[in-house]
N, C-alpha and C positions, 0 to 999 in steps of 0.2 A: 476753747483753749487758745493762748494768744500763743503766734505764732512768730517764734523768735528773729529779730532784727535782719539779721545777716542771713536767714535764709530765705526774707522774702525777696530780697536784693538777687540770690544766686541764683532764686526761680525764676527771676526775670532775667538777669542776664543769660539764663542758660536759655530762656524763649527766645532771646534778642537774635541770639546766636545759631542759635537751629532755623530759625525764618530769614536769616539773612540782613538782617540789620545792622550785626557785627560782619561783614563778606572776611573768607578767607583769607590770613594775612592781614587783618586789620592789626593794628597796636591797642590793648586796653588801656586806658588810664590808668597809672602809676597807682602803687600800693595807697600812697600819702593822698594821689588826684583821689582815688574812690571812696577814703577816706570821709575825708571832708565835703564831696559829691553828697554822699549817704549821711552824712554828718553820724558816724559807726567810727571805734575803737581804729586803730590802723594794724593791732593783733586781727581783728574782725574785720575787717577788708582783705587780710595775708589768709583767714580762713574760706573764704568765697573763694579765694582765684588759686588754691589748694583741693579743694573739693572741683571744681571747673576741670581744673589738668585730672584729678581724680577720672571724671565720668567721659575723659579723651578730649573736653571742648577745646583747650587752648594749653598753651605749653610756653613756662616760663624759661626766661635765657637769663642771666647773670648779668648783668650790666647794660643789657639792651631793653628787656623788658617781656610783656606778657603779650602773644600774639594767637588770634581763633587757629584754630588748625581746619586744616580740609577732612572734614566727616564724609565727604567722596568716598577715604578709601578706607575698605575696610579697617577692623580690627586689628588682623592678624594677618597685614599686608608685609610681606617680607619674610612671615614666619611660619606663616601656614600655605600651604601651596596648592592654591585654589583650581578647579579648570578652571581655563583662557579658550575662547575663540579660538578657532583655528587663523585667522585671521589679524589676532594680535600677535604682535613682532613682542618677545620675552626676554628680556633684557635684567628682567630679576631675578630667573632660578637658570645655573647650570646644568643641563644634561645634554654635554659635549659628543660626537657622534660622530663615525666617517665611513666614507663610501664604503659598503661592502660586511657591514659589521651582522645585518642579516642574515644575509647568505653564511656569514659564521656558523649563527643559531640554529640553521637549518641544518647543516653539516654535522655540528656538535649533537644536535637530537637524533642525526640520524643514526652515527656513528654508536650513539649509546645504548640506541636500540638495538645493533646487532653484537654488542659484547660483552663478556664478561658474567657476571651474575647479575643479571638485570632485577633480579627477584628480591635482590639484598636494598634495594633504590627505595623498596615499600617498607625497609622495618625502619625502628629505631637507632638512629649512630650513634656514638657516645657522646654525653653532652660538650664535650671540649672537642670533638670530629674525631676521625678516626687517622689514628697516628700516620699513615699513607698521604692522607691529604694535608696534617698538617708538617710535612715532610717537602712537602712539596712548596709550601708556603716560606718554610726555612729557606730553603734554597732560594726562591725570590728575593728573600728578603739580603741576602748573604752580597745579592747583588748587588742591590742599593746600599751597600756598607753594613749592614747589621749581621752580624755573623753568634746566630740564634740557635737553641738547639729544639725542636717541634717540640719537644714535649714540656718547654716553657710556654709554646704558641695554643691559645683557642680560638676554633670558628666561632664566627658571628655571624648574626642578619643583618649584614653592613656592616659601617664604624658610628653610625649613632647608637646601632645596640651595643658595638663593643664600649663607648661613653658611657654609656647606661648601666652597662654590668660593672664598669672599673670603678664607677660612682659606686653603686649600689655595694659591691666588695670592700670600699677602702675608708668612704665618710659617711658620716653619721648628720641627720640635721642640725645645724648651728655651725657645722663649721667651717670653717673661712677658707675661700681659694682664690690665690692670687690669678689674676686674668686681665690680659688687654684691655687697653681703654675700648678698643673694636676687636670685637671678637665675635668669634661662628655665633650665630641663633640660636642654633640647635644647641648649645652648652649653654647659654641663657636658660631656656625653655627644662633642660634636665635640671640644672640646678634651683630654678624654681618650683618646681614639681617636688624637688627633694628635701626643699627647704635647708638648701647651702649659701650661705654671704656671699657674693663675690665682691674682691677686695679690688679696684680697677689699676691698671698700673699702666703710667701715661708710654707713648711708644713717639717715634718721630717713621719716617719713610725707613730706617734701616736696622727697627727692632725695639726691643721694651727699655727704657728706660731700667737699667740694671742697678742704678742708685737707687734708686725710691721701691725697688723691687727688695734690695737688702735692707733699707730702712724700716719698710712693710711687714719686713722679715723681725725682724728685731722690736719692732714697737707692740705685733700682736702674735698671735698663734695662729699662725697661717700651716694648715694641715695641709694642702695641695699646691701644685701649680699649672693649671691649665694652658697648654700654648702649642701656637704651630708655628717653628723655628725655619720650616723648609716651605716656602710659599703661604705664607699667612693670607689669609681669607678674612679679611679685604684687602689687605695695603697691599700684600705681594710680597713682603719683604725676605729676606734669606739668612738670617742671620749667619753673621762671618765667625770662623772658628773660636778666636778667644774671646768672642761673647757667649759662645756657649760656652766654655770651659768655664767665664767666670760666673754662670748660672748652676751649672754642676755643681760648683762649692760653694755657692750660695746655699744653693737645697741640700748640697750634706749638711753643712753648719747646723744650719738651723730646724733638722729632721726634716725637712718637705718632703713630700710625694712629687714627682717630677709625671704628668701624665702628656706624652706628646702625641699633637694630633698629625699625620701625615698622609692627611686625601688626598690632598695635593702636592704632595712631595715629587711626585713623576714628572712632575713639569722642569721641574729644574735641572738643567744638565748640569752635571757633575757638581753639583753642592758638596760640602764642608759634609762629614759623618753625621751621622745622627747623633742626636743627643743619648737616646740608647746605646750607643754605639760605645758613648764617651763615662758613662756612668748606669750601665745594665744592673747594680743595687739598688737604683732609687727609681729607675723608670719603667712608665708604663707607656708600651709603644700600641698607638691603634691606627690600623690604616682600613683601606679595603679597597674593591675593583667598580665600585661608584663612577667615579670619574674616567678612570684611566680604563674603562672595557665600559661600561653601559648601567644607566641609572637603578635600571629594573633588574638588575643582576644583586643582588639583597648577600651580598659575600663580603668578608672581614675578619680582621683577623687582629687580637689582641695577645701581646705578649709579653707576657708576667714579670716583672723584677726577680733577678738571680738571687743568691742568697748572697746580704753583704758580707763583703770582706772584711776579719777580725779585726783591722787597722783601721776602717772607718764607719762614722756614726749611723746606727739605722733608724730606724725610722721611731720614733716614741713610743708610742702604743702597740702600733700592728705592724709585728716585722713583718720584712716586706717577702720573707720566703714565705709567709705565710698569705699573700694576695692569690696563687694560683688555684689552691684549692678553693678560696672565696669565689674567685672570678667566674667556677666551674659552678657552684653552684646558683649562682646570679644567674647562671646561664638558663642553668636547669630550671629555676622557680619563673624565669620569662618566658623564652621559647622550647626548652623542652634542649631542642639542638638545631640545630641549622641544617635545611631541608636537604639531604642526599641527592635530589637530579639535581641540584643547583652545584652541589659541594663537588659532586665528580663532575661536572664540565667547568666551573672554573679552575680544577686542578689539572685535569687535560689541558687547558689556555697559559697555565702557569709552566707547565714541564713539557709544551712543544715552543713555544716561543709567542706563541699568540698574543699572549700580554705583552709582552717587550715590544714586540711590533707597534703594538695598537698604542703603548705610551709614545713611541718617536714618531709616531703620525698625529697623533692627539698633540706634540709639542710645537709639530712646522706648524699645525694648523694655528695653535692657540699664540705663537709670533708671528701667523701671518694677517689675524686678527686683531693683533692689537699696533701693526703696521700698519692698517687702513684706520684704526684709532687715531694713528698717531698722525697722520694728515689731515682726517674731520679735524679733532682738537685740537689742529694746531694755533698756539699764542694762549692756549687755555691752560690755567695751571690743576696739573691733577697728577693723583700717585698712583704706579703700577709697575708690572718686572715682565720685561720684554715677552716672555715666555707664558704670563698667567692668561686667566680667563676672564679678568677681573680689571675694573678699574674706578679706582676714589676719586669722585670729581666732586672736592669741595667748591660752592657755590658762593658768586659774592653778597655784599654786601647786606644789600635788599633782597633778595630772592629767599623763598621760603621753598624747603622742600618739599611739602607735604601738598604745597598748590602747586608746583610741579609737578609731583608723581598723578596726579588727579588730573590736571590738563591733559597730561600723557595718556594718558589711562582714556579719556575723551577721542585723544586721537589713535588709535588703539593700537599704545605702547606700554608695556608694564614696567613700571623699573620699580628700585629698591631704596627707600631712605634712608638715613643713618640710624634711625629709630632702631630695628631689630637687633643692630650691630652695638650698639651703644652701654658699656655698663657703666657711665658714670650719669649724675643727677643731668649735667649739662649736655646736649645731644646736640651738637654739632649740624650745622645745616650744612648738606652734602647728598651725595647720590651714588650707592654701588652699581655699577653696568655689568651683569653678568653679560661677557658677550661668545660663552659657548652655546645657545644655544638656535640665536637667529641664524638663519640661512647665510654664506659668506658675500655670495651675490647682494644680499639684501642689505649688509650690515652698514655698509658706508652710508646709504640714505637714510637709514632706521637715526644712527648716531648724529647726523647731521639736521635731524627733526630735532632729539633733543636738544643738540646745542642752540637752536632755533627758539626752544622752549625756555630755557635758562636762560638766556637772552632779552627773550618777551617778558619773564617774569621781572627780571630786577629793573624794567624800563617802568615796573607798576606803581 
């Protein structure tokens, strides 16, 4: 059987390219150059280097062209989180941490073991937790401006289960949600699993573009809107008060689901209210104690949209009084409920002050990191909020990131591409620096290796 044109061309370029002949960061010849190369269709040249980015080998840019990528790094570098050497400096996953957070654990286990009904720790809680604890969670949250009532509030195994259950409660597959041009992974990874569009919606250093978000709004049926207004992950950014007011009546207008992510909301002193805060009919608030108390602490907490007000529009299909009882059951058909020794010591940390501590020490720490950022990189243009964990260091000209991350990854540094972050076709060559979780000692040399790297690469 003869063996069609353009796929003997894409079986050799893809040999050319796993043996090295193409080296990483090379340029392929233009759609029209291979073309005419192959003496093939120039539709049938746009098919080869379609399939090529298909199977990871190279990845097209807009206007610059088709370049190999580094097959170095894994797959699912950025989004899956692999073990590391102890020995490698982690500069792509957060899990921020400060003196004495053990001796917590210790304290907290001990404490639990001599009180209360210890025996109640082995049944079943209800699957939205048990009203004590999510009482306890209100009142945190009453702190940070949301003044909530617990029995709007459910526990979770984190805030990606609480993502996972507010998806799984409110959309259905096919339908559209508006989201950052960069946004979390992890809302990537659920909305592809669920089979949700995301619709990308371009942003600059100080929030989403709120035109093209109401035009997005207007041109299609955007059922949700995914975003995190208080320290956005990656850029950092904080949206100012009458940008969220003008996203509130965006999402009434046009029925949106308003779901805000707030992991990192702690880091920012005294931000502008929450968007819940501002429109509790349309939104769905998720946060958890990830960041701000410790990774391995699996605690979260989602709370439901009120019941709208007769004056304004609700939501099309599924009023939104009707998300809590959904959200309870999402719970129930995933994990059941959220593990009881976990749920009674993070509510002990919530109602002695533990948390509140552990966020204004997780804050000096995460500005006193990106103070020694801010001398490595200096004369380097990159985006970040004095206070995050985080920082955007778009790359120039020539430099690829994916034969940086891979260099790195050789000198044994992990960082993060823009690849994971990315929901639009074009992916941006750039590099996220988680810098919660290297040592502080270490961080200034660790950062100064990359800049060293990005450096060497666009001299290539």
């Amino acid at each position: 059987m003869r063996v069609p044109r353009y796929k003997v061309v894409l079986d050799r370029l893809a040999r050319e390219i796993r043996s090295g002949v193409w080296p990483p960061g090379a340029r392929l010849p233009t759609h029209r150059e291979l073309a005419a190369q192959e003496g093939i269709a120039l539709v049938t040249a746009s098919r080869v280097y379609a399939e090529l980015e298909a199977m990871g080998l190279v990845s097209g840019e807009q206007g610059r062209g088709t370049y190999v990528r580094d097959t170095a790094l894994f797959a699912g570098h950025g989004v899956e989180q692999a073990a590391i050497a102890d020995d490698v400096a982690d500069l792509n996953f957060n899990y921020p941490s400060v003196p004495g957070q053990a001796e917590l654990l210790r304290r907290a286990l001990r404490e639990l073991s001599t009180s209360g009904d210890i025996a109640a720790l082995l049944r079943y809680q209800p699957h939205g937790g048990r009203a004590q604890d999510r009482a306890s969670v209100a009142r945190h949250l009453r702190r940070r401006g949301l003044d909530i009532d617990g029995e709007r509030i459910m526990l979770v195994n984190g805030a990606q289960h609480g993502l996972a259950v507010t998806v799984m409660a409110a959309l259905r597959a096919g339908d559209v949600v508006a989201v950052d041009a960069l946004t979390y992974p992890g809302f990537k990874v659920l909305a592809q699993s669920l089979g949700l569009e995301l619709a990308p919606v371009p942003g600059s250093e100080h929030g989403p573009d709120l035109d093209h978000f109401e035009q997005l709004c207007a041109r299609r049926r955007v059922r949700a809107a995914y975003l995190m207004p208080t320290m956005h992950n990656p850029l950092g950014w904080v949206m100012d008060a009458p940008s969220r007011m003008r996203l509130v009546e965006t999402a009434r207008r046009h029925g949106v689901l308003i779901i805000e992510d707030a992991s990192y909301a702690f880091l920012a002193k005294d931000p502008p209210p929450p968007v819940a805060a501002l429109a509790p009919d349309v939104t769905v608030y998720v946060s958890g104690l990830s960041k701000s108390v410790a990774t391995g602490l699996r605690f979260g907490f989602v709370a439901a949209p009120s019941e709208p007000a007769p004056s304004r529009l609700a939501l099309s299909d599924l009023a939104s009084s009707d998300l809590a009882p959904a959200i309870e059951r999402a719970i129930r058909a995933t994990t059941w409920n959220t593990p009881a020794v976990i749920t009674a010591m993070a509510s002990r940390w919530l109602d002695d002050g533990t948390v509140d501590r552990l966020e204004a020490e997780k804050r000096e720490d995460a500005g006193a990191r990106q103070r020694i950022a801010a001398e490595v990189l200096e004369g380097c243009r990159y985006v970040s909020h004095p206070s995050s964990y985080f920082i955007w260091l778009p790359l120039p000209e020539d430099a690829r990131a994916d034969r940086i991350a891979a260099s790195l990854i050789r000198k044994r540094i992990s960082v993060a591409t823009a690849e994971p972050f990315a929901t639009t076709t074009h992916v941006p060559q750039a590099l996220r620096l988680a810098l919660g979780s290297t040592g502080i000692a270490e961080l200034g040399e660790t950062l100064q290796r990359v800049r060293e790297a990005v450096i060497e690469d666009a001299r290539m």
